[in-house]
C-alpha positions in Angstrom: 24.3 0.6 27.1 27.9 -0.4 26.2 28.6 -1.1 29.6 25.3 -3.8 29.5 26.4 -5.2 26.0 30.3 -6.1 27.6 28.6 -7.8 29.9 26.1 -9.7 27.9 29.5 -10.6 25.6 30.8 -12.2 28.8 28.2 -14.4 29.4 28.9 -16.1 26.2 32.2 -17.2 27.5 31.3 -21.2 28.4 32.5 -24.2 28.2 31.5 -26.8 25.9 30.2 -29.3 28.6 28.0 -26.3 29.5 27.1 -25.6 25.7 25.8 -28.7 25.4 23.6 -29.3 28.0 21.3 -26.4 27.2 18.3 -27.0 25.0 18.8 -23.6 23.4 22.1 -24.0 21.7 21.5 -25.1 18.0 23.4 -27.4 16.9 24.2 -27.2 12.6 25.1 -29.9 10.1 25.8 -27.1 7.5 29.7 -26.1 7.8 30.0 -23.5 5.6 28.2 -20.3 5.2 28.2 -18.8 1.7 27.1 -15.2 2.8 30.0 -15.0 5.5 32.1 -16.2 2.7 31.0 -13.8 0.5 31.0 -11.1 2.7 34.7 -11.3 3.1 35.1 -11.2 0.1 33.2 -8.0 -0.2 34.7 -6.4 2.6 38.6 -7.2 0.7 37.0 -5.5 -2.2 35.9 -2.6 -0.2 39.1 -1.8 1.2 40.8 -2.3 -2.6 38.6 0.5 -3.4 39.6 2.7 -1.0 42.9 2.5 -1.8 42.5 3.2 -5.4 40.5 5.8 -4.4 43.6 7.6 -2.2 45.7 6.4 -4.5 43.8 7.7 -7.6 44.0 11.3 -6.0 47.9 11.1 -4.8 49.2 9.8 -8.1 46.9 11.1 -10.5 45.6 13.8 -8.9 41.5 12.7 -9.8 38.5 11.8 -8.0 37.9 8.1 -8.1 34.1 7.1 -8.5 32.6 10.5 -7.4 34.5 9.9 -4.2 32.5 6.6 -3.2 34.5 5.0 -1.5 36.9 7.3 0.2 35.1 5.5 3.2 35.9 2.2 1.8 38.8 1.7 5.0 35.4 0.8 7.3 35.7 -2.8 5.4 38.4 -3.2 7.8 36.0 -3.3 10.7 33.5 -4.7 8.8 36.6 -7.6 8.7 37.0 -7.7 12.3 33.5 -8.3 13.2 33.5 -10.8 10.9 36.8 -12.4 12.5 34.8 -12.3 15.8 31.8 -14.1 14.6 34.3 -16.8 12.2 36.4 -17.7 15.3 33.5 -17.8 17.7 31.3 -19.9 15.9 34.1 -22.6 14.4 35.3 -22.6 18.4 32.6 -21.9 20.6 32.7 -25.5 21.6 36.5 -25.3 22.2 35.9 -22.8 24.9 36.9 -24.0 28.7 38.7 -27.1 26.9 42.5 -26.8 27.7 43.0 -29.9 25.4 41.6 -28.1 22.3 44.3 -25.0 22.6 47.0 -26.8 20.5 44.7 -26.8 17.5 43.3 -23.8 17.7 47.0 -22.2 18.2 48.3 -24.1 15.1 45.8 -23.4 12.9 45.7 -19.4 14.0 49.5 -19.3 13.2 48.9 -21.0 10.2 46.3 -19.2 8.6 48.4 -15.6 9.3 51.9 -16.4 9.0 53.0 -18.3 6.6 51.5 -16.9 3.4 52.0 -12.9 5.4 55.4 -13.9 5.8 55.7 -14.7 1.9 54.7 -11.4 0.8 56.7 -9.5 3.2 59.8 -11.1 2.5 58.9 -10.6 -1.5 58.6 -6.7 -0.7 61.5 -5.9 1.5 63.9 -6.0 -1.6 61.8 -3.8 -3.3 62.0 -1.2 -0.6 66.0 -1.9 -0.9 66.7 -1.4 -4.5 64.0 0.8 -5.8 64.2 4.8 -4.6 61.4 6.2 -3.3 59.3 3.1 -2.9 58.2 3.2 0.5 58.6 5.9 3.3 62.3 4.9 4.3 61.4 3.5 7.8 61.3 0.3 5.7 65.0 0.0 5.8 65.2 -0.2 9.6 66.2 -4.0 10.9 64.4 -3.5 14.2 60.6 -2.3 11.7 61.1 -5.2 9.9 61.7 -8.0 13.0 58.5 -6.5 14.5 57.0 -6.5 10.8 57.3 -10.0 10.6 56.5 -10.8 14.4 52.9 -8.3 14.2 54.1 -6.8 16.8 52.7 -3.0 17.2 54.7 0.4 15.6 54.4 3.8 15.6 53.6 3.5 12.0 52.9 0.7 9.5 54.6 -2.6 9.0 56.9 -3.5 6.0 53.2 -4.6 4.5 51.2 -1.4 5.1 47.6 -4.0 5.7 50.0 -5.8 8.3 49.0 -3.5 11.1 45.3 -4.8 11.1 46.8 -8.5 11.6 48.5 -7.4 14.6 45.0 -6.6 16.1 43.4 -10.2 14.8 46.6 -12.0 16.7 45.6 -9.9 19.9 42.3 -11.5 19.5 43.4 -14.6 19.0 45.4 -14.2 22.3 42.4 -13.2 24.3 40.4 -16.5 22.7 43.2 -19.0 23.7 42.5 -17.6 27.5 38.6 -18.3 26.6 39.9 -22.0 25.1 42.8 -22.8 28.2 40.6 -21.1 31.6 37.9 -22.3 33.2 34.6 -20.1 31.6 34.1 -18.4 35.4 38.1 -17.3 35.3 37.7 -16.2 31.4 34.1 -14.4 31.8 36.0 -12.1 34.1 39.0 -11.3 32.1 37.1 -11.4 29.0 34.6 -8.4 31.0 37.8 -6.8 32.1 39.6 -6.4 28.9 36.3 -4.6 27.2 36.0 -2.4 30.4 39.7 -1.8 30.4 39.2 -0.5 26.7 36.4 1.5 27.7 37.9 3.0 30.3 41.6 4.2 28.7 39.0 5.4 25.3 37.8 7.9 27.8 40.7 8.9 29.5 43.0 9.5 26.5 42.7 12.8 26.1 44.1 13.2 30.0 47.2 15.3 29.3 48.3 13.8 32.9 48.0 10.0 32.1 49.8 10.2 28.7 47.7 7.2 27.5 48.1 8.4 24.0 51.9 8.2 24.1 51.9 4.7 25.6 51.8 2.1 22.0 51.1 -1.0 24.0 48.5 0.5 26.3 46.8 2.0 23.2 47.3 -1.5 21.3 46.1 -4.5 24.3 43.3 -1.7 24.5 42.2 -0.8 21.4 38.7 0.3 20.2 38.7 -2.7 17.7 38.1 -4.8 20.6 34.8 -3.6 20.3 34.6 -5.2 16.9 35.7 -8.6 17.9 33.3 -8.5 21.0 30.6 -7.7 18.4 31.5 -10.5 16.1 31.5 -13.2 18.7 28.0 -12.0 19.9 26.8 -11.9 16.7 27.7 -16.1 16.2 26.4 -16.3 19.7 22.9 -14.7 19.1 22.7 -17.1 15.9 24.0 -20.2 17.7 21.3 -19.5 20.5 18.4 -18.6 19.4 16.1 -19.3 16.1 17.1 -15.8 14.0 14.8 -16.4 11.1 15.6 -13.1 8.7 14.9 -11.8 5.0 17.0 -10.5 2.7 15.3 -7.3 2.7 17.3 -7.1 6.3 20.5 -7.7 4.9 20.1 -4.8 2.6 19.0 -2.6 5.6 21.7 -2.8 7.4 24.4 -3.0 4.5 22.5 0.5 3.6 23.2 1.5 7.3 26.7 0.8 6.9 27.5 2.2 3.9 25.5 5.3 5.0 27.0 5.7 8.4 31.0 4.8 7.0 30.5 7.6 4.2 29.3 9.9 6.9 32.1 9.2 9.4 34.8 10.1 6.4 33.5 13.3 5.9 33.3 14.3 9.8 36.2 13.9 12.2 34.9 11.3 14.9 36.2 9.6 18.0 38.1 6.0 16.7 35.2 4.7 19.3 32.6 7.0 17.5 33.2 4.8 14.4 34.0 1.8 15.8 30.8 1.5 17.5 28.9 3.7 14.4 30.4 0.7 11.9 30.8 -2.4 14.4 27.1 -2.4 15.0 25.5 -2.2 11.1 28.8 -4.8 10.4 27.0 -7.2 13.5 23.4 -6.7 12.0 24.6 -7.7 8.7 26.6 -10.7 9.6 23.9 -12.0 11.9 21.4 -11.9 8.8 23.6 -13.5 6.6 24.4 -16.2 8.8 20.7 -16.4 9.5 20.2 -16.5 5.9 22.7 -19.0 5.3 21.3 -21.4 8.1 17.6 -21.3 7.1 17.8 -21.8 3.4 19.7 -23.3 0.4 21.4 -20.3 -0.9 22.3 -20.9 -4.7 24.9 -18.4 -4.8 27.2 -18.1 -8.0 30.5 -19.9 -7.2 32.5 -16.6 -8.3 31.3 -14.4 -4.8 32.3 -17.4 -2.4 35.5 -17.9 -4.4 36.4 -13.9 -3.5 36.0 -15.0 -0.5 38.4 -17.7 -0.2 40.4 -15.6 -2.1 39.9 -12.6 0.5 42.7 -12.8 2.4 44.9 -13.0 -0.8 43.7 -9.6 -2.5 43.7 -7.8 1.2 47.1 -8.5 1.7 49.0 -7.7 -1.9 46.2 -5.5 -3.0 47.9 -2.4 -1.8 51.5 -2.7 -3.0 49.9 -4.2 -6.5 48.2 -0.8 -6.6 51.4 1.2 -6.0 53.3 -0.4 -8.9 50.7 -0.3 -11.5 50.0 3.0 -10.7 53.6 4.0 -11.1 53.7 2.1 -14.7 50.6 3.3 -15.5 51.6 7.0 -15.3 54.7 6.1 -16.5 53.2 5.6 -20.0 50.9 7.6 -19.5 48.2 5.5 -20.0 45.6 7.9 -18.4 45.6 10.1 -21.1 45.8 7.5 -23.6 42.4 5.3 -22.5 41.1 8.0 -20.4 41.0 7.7 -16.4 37.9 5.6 -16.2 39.0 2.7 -18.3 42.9 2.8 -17.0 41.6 2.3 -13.4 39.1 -0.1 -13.9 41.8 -1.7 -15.7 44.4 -1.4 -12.2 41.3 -2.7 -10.3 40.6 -5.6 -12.9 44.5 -6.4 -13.3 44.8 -5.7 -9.0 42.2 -8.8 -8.1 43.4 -11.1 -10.6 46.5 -11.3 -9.3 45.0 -11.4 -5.5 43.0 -14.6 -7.2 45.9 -16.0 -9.4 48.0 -15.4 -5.9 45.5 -17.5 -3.3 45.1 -20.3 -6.0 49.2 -20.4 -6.5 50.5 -19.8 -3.5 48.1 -19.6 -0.3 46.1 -22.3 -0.9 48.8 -24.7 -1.5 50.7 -23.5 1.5 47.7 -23.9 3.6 47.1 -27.6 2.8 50.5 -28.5 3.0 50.9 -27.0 6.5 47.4 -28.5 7.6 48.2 -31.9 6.4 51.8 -31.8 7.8 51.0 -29.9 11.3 47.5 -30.1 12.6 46.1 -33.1 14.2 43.7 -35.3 12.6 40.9 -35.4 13.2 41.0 -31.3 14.3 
């Protein structure tokens, strides 16, 4: 079955000369999809929760939400199929035209770097002249070159949420071959890489190949591949055929997901187990929301968009936000003064303000400028 889906994926790989001269691609005035919007949104707040959640029961030794959303990491892939089906659908006429790489480069490099680099640089002092801030490896020149580069470590970057960024600019990679190749060239590496990552998932545990030892091996052919591959077929099955769903089949599948994510944290699983076990309810719902988003009006209130825009904000300083109000909460003792329950929702309150306050302040501004002063117009 997986084997039949990679290839299916490939087939999606054509050019935009050959896009448009089929009857059955769509073709959509509407630019913006509200669900996907909000959807990143919620899958930034998923993974804020999680993180209280570990950090609720390593600083303050208590059980956050009955334990909820100890699965709460699986927003992560829920954000790379969503990364597939966002790249895909804004670029799926880009593919086999060499002249449209430039753009897509530029505006890649700007939506990651710039405003990751920001809040790298902001932490690395921290890690300097605070004690026990970090895990030490923090310190090391060579951690935080390849921090700043998203290049793959044997542990996390400077910016613990940096390591899933690495992943998104392999993707990215893999698309500009898709954007600079002739489709029939692409199709076959595109088919190759997901066979390639099938194929070192299953030999890993050779003792005799030592895949698992190898960083890069285990990083060009990653399970999260999967994910991506899932989120460009989902935009493909939308922009190709007449998907006409109800919202009773959005809530099916986010019931899946949250189902299946809280079973896989309380089981040990292959990382292709939940790959696969989450990148398939993640499609499902991202193909209904688009579907949703395309058929109808939505009248959505502005506030579950704007986490959205906002998303990439909260993922990034969400996590060392948490550390330090943690610390200064337990440092006066504020847990047994308002009680656990209020202080936290408090950390999570005070925690996505600041991601908002952050992306209106600093990211957004830094992504017009760069926009206006880089990428060609019209792009």
């Amino acid at each position: 079955m997986i084997v039949k889906y990679m290839k299916h994926f490939a087939t999606t790989v054509q050019s935009a000369d050959e896009l448009s001269s089929k009857s059955t691609v769509r073709v959509f005035n509407k630019q913006r999809l509200e669900l996907i919007q909000t959807c990143r949104g919620i899958a930034a707040l998923f993974v804020l929760l999680f993180h209280v959640t570990e950090l609720s029961h390593e600083k303050a030794n208590q059980t956050f939400m009955f334990g909820l959303f100890q699965s709460g990491d699986a927003g992560v892939n829920f954000f790379f199929v969503l990364s597939g089906f966002i790249v895909y659908w804004v670029h799926r006429f880009d593919i086999g035209r060499t002249d449209r790489l430039k753009p897509f480069v530029l505006k890649r490099l700007i939506r990651i770097y710039p405003f990751y680099w920001i809040i790298t640089f902001a932490l690395i002092p921290v890690y300097f002249l605070i004690p026990g801030f970090g895990q030490g490896y923090e310190h090391d020149s060579n951690v935080i070159i390849k921090s700043l580069l998203l290049l793959p470590q044997n542990h996390p970057p400077v910016l613990t949420v940096g390591w899933s960024l690495s992943y998104e600019i392999l993707f990215y990679l893999i698309f500009c071959l898709m954007i600079f190749l002739r489709p029939k060239i692409s199709r076959r590496i595109v088919a190759g890489w997901l066979l390639g990552t099938l194929l070192v998932q299953v030999l890993r545990f050779n003792p005799g190949l030592e895949i698992e030892s190898n960083l890069w091996l285990q990083f060009v052919f990653s399970t999260h591949n999967f994910e991506f591959a899932l989120g460009c077929l989902s935009a493909y099955v939308v922009a190709h055929n007449n998907v006409q769903l109800r919202e009773g089949f959005i809530f099916l599948a986010m019931g899946s997901f949250l189902c299946v994510s809280y079973g896989l944290s309380q089981t040990a699983q292959s990382t292709l187990d939940r790959v696969l076990a989450c990148g398939i309810p993640s499609m499902l719902i991202v193909v209904g929301a688009a579907s949703l988003d395309l058929g109808q009006s939505l009248k959505l209130p502005r506030i579950f968009s704007f986490l959205g825009d906002a998303s990439y904000s909260i993922y990034l300083i969400h996590y060392p936000c948490l550390s330090v109000i943690f610390k200064i909460a337990l440092m006066l003792n504020l847990f047994n003064g308002f009680g656990y329950l209020i202080s936290t929702g408090l950390i999570v309150m005070i925690t996505l303000a600041i991601g908002c306050l952050t992306y209106i302040w600093i990211e957004k501004p830094l992504l017009s400028f760069f926009r206006k002063n880089l990428l060609p117009s019209p792009c």
